[in-house]
C-alpha positions in Angstrom: 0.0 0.0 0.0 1.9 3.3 -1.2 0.3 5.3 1.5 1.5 3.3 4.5 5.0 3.4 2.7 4.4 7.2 2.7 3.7 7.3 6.1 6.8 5.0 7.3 8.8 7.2 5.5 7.2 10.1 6.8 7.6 8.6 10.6 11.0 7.7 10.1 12.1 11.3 8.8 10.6 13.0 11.9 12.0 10.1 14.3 15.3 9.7 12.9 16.8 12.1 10.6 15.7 15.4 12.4 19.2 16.2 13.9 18.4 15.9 16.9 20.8 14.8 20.0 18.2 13.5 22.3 20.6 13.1 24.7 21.4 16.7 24.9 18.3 18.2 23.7 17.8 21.6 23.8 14.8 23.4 26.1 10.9 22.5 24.7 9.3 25.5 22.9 6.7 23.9 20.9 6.3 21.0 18.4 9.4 20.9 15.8 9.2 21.3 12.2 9.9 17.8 11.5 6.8 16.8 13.7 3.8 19.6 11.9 5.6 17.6 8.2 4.6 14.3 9.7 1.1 15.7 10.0 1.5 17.2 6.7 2.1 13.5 5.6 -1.2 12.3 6.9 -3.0 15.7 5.6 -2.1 14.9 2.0 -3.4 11.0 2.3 -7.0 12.0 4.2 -7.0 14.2 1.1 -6.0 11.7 -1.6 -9.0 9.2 0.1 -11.1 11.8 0.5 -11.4 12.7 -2.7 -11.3 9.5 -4.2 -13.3 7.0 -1.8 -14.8 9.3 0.9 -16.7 6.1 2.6 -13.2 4.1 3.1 -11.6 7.2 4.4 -12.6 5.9 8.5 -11.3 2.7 8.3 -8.2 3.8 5.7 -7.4 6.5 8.4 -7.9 4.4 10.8 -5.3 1.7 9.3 -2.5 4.2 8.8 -2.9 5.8 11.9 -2.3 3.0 13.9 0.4 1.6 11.3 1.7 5.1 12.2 2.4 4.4 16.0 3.4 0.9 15.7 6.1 2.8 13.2 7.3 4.8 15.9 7.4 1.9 18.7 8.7 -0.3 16.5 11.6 2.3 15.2 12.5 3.7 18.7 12.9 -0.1 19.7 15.5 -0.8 16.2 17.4 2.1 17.6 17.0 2.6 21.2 21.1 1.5 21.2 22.0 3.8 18.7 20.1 7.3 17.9 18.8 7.2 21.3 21.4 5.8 23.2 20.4 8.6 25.6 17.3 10.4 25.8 17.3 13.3 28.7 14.6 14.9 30.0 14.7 17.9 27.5 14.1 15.3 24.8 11.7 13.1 26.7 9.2 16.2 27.2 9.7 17.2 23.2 8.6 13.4 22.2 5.4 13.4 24.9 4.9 16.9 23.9 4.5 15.4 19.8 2.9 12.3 20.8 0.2 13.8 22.7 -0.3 16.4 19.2 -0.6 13.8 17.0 -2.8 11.8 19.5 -5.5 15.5 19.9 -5.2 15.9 16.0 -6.1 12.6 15.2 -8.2 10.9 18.0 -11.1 10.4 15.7 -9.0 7.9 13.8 -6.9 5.9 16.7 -8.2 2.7 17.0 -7.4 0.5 20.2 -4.5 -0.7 18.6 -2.8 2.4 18.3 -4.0 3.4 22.0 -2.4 0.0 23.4 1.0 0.8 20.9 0.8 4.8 22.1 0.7 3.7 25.5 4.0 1.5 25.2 5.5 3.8 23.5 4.9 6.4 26.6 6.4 3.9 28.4 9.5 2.8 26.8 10.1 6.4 26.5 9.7 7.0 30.2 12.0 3.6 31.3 15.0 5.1 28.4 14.5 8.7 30.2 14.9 7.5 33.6 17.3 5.1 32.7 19.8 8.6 30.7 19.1 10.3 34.0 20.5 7.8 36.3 23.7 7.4 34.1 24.3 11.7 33.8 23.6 11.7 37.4 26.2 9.3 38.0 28.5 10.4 35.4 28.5 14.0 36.6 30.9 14.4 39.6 29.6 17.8 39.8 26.1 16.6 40.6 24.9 17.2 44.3 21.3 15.8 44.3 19.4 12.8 43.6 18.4 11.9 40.3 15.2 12.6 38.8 12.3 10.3 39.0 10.1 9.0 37.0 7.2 10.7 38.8 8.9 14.2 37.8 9.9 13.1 34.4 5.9 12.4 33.8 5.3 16.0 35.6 7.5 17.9 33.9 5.8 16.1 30.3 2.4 17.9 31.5 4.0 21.2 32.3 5.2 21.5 29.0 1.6 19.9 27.6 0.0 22.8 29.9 2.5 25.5 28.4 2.3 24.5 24.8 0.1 22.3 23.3 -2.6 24.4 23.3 -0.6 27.2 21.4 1.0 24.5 19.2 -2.5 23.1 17.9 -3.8 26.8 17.1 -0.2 27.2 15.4 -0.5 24.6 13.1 -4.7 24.4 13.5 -5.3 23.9 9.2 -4.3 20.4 10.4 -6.4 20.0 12.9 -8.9 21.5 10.4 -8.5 18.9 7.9 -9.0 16.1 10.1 -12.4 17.3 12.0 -14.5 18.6 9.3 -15.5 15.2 8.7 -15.8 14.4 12.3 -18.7 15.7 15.0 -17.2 18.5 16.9 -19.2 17.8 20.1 -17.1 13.9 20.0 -13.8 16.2 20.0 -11.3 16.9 22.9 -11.5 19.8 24.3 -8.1 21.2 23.2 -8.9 20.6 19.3 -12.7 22.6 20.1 -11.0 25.5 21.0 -7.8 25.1 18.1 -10.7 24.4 15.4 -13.0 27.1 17.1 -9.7 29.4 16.5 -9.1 28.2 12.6 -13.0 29.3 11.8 -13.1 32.4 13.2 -10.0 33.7 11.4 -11.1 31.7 8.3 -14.3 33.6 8.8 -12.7 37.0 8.7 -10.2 36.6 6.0 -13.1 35.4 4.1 -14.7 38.9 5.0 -12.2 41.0 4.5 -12.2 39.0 0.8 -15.8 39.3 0.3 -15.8 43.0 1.5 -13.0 43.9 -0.9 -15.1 42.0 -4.3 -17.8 44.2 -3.5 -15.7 47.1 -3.3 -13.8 46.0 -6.6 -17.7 44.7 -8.7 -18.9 48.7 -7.4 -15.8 50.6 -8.7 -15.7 48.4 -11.7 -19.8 49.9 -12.9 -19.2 53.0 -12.0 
């Protein structure tokens, strides 16, 4: 299927050949680049089945989002010895940060198969973090306290979630526009109400402002 191969390749360009040193990542300011192309990915394939087999697009969606997370699992696992020998806690909120963006955007579509592979994923990710964390902290000879938990590894993951997700998804919301106009708002989370509430209203104004000038432009032009 040529759209699952799109996708893999898609996941394994935001996963693995972003440039990023996980182990050394740098301080979380919102969802990377290489994360909104990923969605980008998946924005050109709901369009492709939209277009051309509108019933099928549930269950095709549905497919290649889960294919999509067992991509992920299944790559961090191939390389958890190599591009992520270490992943600090910098890099572990970035990944929980995306994760829980692609989950919002595309809830409508995750099956319980991708919940059950999202949720090991979370946790592998969690176990590799703690695990980096223990081996700076006893690595640094300048380090005077303990190292950090995985209690305040999941903690600090929400206070960046808090901070920026919210922003992030009314950054980027012509995704997150794509993917609910064919989905009841009211079944929705709460953060993609408010990003798609966002999208309309300025979709709404630049449409006025657009509207205001033809009128303008059809009076001028009979005069």
């Amino acid at each position: 299927m040529s759209q699952a191969r799109y996708v893999r390749t898609g996941a394994t360009n935001y996963l693995l050949d972003a440039g990023l040193q996980w182990g050394g990542a740098p301080a979380v300011k919102g969802v990377r680049d290489p994360a909104v192309e990923l969605m980008h990915t998946l924005v050109t394939v709901h369009a492709e089945v939209f277009a051309g087999c509108e019933p099928l697009l549930d269950k095709t969606l549905g497919i290649l989002v889960e294919g999509l997370i067992d991509t992920l699992l299944s790559l961090f696992l191939e390389h958890k010895d190599t591009n992520f020998k270490l992943l600090d806690a910098n890099g572990y909120c970035q990944l929980m940060l995306e994760l829980e963006y692609f989950e919002t955007i595309l809830n409508q579509y995750f099956t319980s198969g991708a919940s059950e592979s999202l949720k090991s994923l979370q946790g592998i990710l969690l176990e590799k973090a703690t695990e980096s964390c223990l081996r700076e902290s006893d690595d640094d000879d300048k380090h005077q306290g303990g190292t950090i938990s995985p209690d305040e590894l999941i903690a600090l993951a929400q206070q960046c979630s808090s901070e920026l997700l919210q922003s992030e998804l009314e950054r980027t919301r012509i995704n997150t526009a794509c993917f609910m106009e064919s989905f009841p708002l009211e079944f929705a989370p709460e953060s993609v109400k408010v990003a798609y509430a966002s999208f309309r209203g300025s979709m709404d104004a630049s449409n006025g402002v657009f509207m205001g000038a033809q009128a303008v432009g059809s009076t001028q032009r009979w005069r």
